[in-house]
N, CA and C atoms as an extended XYZ file, in Angstrom:
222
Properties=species:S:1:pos:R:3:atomname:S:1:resname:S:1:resid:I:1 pbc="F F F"
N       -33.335       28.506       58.464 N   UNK     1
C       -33.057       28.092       57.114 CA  UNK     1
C       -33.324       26.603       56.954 C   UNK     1
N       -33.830       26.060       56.088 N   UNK     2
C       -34.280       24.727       55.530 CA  UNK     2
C       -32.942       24.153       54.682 C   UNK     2
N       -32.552       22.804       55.227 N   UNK     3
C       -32.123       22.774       54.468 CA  UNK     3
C       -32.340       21.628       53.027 C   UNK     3
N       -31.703       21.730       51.743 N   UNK     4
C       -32.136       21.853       50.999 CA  UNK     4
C       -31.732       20.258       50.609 C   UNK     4
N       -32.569       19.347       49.604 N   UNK     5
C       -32.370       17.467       49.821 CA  UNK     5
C       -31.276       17.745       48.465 C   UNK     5
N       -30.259       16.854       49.017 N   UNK     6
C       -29.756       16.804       47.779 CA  UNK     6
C       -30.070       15.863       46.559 C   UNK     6
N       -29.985       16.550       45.294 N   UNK     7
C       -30.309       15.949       44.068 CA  UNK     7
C       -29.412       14.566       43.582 C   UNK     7
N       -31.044       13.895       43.644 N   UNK     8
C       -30.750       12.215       42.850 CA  UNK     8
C       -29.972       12.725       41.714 C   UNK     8
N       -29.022       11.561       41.579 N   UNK     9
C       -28.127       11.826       40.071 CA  UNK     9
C       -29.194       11.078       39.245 C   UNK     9
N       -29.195       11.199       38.009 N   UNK    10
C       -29.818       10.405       36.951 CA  UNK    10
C       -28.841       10.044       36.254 C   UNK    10
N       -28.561        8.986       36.188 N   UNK    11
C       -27.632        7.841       35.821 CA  UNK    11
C       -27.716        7.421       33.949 C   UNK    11
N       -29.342        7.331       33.616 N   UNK    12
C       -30.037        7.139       32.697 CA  UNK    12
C       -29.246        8.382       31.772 C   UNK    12
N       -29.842        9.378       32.311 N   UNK    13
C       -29.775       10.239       31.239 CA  UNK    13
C       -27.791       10.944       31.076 C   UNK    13
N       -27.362       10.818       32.365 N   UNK    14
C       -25.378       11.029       31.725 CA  UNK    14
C       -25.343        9.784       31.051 C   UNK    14
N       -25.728        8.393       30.809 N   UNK    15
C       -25.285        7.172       30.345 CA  UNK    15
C       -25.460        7.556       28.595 C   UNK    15
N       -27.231        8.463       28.439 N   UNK    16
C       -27.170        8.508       27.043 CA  UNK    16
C       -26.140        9.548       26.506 C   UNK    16
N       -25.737       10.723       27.735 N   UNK    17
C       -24.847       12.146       26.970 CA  UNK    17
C       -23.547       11.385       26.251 C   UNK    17
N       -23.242       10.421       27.626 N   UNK    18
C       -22.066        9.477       27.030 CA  UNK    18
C       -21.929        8.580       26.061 C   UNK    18
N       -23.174        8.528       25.486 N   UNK    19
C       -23.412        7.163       23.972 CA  UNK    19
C       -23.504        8.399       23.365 C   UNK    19
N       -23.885        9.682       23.067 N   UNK    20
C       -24.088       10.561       22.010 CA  UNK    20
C       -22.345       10.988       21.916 C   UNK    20
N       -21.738       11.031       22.702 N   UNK    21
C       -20.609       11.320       22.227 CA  UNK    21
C       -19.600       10.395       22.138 C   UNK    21
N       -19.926        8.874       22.422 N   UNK    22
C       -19.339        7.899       21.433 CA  UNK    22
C       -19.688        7.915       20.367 C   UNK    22
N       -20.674        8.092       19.694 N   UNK    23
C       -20.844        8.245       18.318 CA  UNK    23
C       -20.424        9.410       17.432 C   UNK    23
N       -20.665       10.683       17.784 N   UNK    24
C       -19.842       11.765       17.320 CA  UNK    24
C       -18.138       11.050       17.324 C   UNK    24
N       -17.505       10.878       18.234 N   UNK    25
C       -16.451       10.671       18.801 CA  UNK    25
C       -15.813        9.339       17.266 C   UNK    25
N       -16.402        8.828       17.128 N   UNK    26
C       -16.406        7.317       15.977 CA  UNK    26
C       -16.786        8.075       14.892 C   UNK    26
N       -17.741        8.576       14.432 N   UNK    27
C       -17.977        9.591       13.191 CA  UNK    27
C       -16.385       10.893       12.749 C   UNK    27
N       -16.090       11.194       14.062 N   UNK    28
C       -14.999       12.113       13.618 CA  UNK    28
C       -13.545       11.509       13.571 C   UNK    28
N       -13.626       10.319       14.250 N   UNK    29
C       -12.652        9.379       13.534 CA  UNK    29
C       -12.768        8.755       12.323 C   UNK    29
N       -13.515        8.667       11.882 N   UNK    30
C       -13.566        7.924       10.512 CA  UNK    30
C       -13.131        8.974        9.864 C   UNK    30
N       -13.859        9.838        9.332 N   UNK    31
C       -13.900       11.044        9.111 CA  UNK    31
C       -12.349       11.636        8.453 C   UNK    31
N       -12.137       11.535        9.866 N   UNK    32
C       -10.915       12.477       10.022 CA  UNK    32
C        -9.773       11.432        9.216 C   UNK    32
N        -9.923       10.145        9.464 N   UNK    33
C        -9.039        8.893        9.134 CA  UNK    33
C        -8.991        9.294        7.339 C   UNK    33
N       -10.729        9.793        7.205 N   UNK    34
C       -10.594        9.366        5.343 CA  UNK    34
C       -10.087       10.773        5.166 C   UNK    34
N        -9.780       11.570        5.360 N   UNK    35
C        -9.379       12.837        4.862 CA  UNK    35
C        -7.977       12.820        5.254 C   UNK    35
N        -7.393       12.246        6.123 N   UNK    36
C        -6.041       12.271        6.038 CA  UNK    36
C        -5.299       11.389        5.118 C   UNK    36
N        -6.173       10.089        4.797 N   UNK    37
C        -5.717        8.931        3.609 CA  UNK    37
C        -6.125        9.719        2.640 C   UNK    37
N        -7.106       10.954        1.928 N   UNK    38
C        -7.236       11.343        0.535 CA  UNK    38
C        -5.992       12.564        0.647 C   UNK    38
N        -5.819       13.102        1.502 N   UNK    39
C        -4.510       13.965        1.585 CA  UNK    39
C        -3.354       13.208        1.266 C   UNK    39
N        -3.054       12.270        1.483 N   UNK    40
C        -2.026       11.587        1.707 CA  UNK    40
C        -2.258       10.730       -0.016 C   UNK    40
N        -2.992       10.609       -0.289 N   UNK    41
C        -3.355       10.330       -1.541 CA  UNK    41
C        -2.586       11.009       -2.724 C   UNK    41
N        -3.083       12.420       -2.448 N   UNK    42
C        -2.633       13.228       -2.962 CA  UNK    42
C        -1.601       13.671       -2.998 C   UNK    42
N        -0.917       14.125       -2.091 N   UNK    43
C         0.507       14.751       -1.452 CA  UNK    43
C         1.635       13.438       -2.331 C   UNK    43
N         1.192       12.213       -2.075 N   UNK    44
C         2.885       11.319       -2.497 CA  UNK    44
C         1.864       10.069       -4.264 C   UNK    44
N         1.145       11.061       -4.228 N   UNK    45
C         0.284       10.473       -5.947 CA  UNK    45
C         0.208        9.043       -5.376 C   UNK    45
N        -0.491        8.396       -4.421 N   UNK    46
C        -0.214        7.238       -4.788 CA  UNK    46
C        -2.147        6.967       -4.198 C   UNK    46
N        -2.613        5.485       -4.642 N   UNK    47
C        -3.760        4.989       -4.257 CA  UNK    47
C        -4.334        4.394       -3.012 C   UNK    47
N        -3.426        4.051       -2.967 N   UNK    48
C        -3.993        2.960       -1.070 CA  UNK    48
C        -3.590        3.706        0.295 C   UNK    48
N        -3.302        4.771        0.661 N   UNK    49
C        -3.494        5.902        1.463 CA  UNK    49
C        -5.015        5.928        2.094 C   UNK    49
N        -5.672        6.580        1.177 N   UNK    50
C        -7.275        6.547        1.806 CA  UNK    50
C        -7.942        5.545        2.459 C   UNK    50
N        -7.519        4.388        1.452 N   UNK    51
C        -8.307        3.390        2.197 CA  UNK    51
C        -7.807        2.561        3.736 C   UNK    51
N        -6.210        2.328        3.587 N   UNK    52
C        -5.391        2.023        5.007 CA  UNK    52
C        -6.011        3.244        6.129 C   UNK    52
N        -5.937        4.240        5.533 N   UNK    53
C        -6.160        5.115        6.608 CA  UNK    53
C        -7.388        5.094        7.047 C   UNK    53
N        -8.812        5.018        6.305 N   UNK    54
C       -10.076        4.826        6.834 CA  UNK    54
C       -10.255        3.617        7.233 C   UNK    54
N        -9.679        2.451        7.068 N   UNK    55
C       -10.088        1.150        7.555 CA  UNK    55
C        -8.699        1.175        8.884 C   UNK    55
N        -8.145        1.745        9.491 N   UNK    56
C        -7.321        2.433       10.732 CA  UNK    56
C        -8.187        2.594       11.848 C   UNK    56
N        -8.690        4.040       11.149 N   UNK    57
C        -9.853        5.006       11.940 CA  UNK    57
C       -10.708        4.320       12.141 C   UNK    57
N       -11.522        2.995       11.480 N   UNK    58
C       -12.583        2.437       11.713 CA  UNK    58
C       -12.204        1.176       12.960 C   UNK    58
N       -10.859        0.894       12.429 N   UNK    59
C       -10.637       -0.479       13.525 CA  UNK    59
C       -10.418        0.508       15.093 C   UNK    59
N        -9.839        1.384       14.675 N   UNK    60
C        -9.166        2.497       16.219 CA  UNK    60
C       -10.930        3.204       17.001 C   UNK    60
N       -11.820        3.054       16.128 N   UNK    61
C       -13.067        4.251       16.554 CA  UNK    61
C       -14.028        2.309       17.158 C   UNK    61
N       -13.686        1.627       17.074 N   UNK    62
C       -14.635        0.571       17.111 CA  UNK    62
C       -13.768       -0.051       18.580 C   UNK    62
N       -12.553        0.242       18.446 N   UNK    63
C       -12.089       -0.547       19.824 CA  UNK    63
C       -12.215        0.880       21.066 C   UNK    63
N       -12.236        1.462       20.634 N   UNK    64
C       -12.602        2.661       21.400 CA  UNK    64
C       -14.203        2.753       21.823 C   UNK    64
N       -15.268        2.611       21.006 N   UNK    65
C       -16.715        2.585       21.424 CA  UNK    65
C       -16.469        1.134       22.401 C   UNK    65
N       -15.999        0.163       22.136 N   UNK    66
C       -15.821       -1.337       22.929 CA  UNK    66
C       -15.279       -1.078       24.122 C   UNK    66
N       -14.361       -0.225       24.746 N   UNK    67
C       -13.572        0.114       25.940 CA  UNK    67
C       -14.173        1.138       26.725 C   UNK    67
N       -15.164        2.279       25.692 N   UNK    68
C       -15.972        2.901       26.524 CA  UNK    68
C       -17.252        2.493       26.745 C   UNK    68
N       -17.801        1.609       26.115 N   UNK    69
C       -19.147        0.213       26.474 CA  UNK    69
C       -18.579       -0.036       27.638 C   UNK    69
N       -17.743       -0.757       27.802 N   UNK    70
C       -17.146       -2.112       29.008 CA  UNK    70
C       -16.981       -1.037       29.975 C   UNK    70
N       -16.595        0.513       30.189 N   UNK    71
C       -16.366        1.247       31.165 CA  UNK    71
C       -17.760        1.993       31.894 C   UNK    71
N       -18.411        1.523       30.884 N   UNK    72
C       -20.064        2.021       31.123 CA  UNK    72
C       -20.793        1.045       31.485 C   UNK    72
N       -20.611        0.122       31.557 N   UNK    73
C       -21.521       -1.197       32.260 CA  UNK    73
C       -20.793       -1.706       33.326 C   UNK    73
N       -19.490       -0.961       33.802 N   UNK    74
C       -18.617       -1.835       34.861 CA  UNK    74
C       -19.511       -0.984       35.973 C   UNK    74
């Protein structure tokens, strides 16, 4: 029996699987941020719900792409 070389990792290509799902990952936070501020909109009648809540999701989805950058270049 031969045995068999083991396979080079490609580094390149898990580095991009992992940037495609920081971005999904930041898209479904926002997302999710503005639909819980227009719910919340709704539910207690009031206006500034949506927007606290999407500018949340945006500060929370941006320090999150920043911590998984810095964990990807360490």
């Amino acid at each position: 029996m031969s045995q068999q070389k083991p396979r080079k990792d490609n580094k390149d290509l898990r580095n991009a699987a992992r940037l495609t799902g920081i971005a999904i990952q930041m898209g479904a936070t926002i997302y999710l941020g503005n639909f819980l501020g227009s719910w919340l909109d709704g539910k207690f009648d009031k206006t500034f719900w949506e927007t606290t809540c999407t500018l949340l999701a945006i500060v929370l989805s941006i320090y999150s792409v920043i911590k998984q950058a810095n964990r990807l270049n360490s």
